[in-house]
SEZA-959215 format. One record per atom (N, C-alpha, C): x, y, z; residue number from 1; atom name. Coordinates in nm, 4 decimals, decimal comma, padded with zeros to 6 digits, always signed. Atoms other than C-alpha are relative to their C-alpha. Layout:
<recs>
X  Y  Z  zake  vexke
X  Y  Z  NUM  CA
...
</recs>
This chain:
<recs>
X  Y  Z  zake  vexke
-00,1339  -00,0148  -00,0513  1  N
+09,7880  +11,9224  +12,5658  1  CA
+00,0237  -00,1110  +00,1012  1  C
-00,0197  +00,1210  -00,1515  2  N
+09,9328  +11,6227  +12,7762  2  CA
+00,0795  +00,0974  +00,0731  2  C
-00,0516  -00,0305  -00,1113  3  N
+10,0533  +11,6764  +13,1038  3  CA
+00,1420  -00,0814  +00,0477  3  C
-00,1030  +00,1020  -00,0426  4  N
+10,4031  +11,5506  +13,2173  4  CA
-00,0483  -00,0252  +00,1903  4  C
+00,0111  +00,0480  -00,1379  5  N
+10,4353  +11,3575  +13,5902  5  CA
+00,0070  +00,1653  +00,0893  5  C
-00,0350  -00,1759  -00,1092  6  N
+10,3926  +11,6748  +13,8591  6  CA
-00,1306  +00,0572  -00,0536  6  C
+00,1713  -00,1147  +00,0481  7  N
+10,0884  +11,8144  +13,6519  7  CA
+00,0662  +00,1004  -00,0872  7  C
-00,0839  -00,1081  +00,1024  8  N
+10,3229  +12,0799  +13,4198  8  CA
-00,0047  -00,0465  -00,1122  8  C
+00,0458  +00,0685  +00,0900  9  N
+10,2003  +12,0723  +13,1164  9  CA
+00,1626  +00,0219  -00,1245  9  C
-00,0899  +00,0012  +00,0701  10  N
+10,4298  +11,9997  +12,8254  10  CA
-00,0013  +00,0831  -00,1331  10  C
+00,0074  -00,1260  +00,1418  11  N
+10,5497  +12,2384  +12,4552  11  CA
-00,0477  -00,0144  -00,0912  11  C
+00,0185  +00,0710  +00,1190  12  N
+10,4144  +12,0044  +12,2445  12  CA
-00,0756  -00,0590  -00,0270  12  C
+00,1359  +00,0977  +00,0581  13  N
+10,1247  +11,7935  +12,0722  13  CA
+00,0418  -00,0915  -00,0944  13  C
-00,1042  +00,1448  +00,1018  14  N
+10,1776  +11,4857  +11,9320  14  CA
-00,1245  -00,0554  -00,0407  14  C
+00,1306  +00,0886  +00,1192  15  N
+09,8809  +11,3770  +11,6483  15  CA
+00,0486  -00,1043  -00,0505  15  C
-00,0115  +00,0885  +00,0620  16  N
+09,8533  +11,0767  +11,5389  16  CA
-00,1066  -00,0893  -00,0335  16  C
+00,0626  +00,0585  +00,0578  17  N
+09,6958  +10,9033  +11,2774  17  CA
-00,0074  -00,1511  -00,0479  17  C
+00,0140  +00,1190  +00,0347  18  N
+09,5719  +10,5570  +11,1490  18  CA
-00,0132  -00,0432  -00,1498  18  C
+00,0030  -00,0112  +00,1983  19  N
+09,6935  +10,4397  +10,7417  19  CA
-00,1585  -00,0510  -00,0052  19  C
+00,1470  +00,0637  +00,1016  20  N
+09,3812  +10,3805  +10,5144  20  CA
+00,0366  -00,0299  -00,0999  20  C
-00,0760  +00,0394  +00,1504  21  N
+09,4882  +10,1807  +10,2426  21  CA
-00,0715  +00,0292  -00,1691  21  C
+00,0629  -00,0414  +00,1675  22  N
+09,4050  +10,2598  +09,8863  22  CA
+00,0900  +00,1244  -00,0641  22  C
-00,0429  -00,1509  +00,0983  23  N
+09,6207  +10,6036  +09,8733  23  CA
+00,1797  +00,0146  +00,0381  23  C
-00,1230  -00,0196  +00,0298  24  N
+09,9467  +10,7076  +09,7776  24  CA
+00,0831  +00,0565  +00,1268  24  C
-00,0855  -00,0607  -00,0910  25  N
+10,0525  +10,9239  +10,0877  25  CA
-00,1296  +00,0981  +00,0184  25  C
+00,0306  -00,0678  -00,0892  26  N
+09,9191  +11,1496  +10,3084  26  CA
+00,0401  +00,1471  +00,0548  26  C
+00,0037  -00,1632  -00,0420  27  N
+09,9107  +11,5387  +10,4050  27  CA
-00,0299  +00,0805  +00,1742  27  C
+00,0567  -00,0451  -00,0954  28  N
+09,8937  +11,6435  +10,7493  28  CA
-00,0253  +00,1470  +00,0622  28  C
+00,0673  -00,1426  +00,0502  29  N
+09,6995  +12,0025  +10,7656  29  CA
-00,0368  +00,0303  +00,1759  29  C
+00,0046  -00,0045  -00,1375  30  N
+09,7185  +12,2106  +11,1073  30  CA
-00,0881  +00,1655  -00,0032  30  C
+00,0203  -00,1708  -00,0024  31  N
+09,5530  +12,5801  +11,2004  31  CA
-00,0357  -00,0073  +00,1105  31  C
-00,0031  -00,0611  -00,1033  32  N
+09,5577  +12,8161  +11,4687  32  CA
-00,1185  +00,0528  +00,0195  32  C
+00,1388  -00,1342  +00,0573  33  N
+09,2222  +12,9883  +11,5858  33  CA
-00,0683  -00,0360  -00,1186  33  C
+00,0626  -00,0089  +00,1257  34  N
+09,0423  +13,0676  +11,3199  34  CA
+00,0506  +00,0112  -00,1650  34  C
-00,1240  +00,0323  +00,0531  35  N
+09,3384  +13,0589  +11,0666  35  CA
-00,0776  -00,0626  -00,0879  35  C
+00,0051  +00,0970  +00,0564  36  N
+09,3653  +12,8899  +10,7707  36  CA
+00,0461  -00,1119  +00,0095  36  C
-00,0697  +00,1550  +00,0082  37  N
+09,4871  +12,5021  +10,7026  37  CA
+00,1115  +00,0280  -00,0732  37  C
-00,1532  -00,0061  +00,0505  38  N
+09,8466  +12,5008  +10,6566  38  CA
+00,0618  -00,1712  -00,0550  38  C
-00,0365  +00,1376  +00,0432  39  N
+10,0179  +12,1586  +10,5126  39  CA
+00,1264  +00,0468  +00,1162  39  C
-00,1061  +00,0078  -00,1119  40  N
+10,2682  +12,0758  +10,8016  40  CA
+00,1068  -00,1177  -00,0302  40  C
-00,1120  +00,1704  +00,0297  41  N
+10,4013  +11,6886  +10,7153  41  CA
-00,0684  -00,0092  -00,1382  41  C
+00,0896  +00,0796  +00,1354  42  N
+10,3381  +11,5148  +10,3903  42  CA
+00,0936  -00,1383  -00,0059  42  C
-00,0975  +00,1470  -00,0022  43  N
+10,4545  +11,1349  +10,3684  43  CA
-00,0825  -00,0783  -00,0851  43  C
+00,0514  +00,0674  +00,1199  44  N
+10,4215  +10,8746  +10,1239  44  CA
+00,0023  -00,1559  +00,0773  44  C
-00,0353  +00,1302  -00,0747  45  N
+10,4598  +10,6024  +10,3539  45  CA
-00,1265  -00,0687  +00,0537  45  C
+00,1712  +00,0547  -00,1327  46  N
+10,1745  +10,3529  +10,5122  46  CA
+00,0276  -00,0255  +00,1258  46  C
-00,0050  -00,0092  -00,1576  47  N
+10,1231  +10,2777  +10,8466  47  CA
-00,0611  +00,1127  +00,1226  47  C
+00,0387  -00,1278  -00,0736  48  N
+10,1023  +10,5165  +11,1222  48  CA
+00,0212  +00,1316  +00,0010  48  C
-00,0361  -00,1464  -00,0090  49  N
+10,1179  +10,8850  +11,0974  49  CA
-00,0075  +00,0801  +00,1067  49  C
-00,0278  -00,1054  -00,1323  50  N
+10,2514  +11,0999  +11,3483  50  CA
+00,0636  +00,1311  -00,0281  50  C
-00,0724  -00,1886  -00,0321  51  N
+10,3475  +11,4944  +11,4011  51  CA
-00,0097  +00,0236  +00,1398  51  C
-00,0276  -00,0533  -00,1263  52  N
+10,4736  +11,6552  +11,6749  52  CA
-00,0073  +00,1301  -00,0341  52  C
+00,0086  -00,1863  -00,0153  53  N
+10,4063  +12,0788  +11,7276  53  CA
+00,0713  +00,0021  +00,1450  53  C
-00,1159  -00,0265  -00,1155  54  N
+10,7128  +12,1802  +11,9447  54  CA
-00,0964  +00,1168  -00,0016  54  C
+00,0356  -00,1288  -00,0304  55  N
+10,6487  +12,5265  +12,1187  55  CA
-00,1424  +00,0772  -00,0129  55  C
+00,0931  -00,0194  +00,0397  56  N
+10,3174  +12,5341  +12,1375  56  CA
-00,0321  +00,1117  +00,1226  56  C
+00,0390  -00,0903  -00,0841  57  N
+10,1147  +12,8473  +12,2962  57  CA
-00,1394  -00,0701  +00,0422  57  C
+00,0880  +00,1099  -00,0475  58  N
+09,8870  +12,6545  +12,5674  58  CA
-00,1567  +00,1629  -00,0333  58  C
+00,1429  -00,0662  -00,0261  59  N
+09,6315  +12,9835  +12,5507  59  CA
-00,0832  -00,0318  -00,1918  59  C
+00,0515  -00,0081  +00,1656  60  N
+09,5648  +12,9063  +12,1393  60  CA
-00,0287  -00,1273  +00,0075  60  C
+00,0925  +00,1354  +00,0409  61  N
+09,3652  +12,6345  +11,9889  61  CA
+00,0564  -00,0513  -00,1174  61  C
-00,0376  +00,1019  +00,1232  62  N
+09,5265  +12,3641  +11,7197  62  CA
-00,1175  -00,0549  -00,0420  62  C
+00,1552  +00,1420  +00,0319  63  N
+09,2710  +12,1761  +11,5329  63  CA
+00,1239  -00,0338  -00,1964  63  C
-00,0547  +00,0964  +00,1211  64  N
+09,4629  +11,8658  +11,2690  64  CA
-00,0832  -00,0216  -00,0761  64  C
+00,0321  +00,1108  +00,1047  65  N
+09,3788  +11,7035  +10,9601  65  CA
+00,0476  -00,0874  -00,0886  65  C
-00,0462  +00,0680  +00,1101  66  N
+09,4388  +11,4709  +10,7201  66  CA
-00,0115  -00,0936  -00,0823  66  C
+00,0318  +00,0531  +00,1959  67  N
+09,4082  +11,4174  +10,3328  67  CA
+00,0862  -00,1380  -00,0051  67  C
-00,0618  +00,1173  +00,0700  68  N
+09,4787  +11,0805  +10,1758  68  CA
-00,0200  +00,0721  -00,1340  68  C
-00,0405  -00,0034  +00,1776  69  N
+09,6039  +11,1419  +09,7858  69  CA
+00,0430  -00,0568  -00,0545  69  C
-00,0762  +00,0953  +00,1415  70  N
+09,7083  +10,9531  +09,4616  70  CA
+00,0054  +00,0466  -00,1355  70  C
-00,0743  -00,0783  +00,0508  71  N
+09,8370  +11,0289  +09,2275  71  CA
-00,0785  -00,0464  -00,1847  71  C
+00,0981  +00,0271  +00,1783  72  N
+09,6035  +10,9968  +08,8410  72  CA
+00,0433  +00,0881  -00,1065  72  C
-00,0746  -00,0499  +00,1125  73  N
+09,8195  +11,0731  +08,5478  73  CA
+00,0041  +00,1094  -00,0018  73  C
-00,1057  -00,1298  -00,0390  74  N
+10,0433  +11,3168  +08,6786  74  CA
-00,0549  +00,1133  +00,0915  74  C
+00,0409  -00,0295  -00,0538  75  N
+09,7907  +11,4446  +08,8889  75  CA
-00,0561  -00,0467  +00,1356  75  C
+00,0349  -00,0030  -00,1589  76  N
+09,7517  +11,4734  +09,2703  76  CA
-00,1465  +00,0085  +00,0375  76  C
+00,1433  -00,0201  -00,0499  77  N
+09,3629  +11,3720  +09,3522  77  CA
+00,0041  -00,0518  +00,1764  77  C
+00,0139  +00,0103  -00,1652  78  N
+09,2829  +11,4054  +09,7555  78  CA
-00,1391  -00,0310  +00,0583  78  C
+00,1051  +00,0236  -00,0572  79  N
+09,0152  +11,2609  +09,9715  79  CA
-00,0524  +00,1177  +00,0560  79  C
+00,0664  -00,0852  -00,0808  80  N
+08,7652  +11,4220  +10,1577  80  CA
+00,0592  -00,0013  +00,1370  80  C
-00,1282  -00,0496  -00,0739  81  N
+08,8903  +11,6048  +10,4726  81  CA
-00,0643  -00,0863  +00,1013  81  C
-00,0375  +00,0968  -00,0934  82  N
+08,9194  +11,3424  +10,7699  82  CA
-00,0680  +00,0899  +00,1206  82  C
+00,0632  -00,0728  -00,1527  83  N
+08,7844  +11,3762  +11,1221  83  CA
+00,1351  +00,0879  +00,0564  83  C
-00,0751  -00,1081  -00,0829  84  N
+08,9357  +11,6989  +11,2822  84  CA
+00,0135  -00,0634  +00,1491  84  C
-00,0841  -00,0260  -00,1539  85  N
+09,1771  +11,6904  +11,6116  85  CA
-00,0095  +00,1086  +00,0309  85  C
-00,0065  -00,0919  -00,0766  86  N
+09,1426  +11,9207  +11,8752  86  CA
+00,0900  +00,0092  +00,1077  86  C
</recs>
C-alpha cells in the first residue's frame, strides 16, 4: 500500500508490469487471502502493464500475476505463471 504526503495511506494499488516480447497479450490475475485467481485486466498491447485496485481493504492481502498468451490456431496457449506481487 503506498502512503500519500502526511503518512495516510491511500484506496488503491497500482501493479505494474514489464512487456516480454514473443506473446500476443497479457492477463493480469489478482486474489484476496487465500481466494482464488481472478482475471482482472487483459490487454493485447506491448509495453508496460499497469492496474490500479480502487477501494482496497488495507486489513486483506492482494497478491498479482501475470500470464503472457498467443494465440495457436484459434487457440489461446499461456505461459507459466510470472513472479507474484504482494
Amino acid at each position: 500500500m503506498r502512503k500519500a504526503k502526511g503518512g495516510k495511506p491511500l484506496n488503491s494499488i497500482r501493479v505494474t508490469y514489464s512487456n516480454i516480447s514473443g506473446y500476443q497479450g497479457y492477463v493480469v490475475e489478482m486474489k484476496t487471502g487465500s481466494g482464488k485467481y481472478k482475471k482482472v485486466k487483459e490487454t493485447s498491447r506491448g509495453g508496460t502493464i499497469r492496474f490500479e485496485k480502487k477501494k482496497i481493504n488495507p486489513k486483506k492481502k492482494y497478491q498479482f500475476r501475470l500470464k503472457g498468451f498467443r494465440e495457436v490456431r484459434g487457440k489461446r496457449i499461456y505461459t507459466q505463471i510470472s513472479v507474484k506481487k504482494k
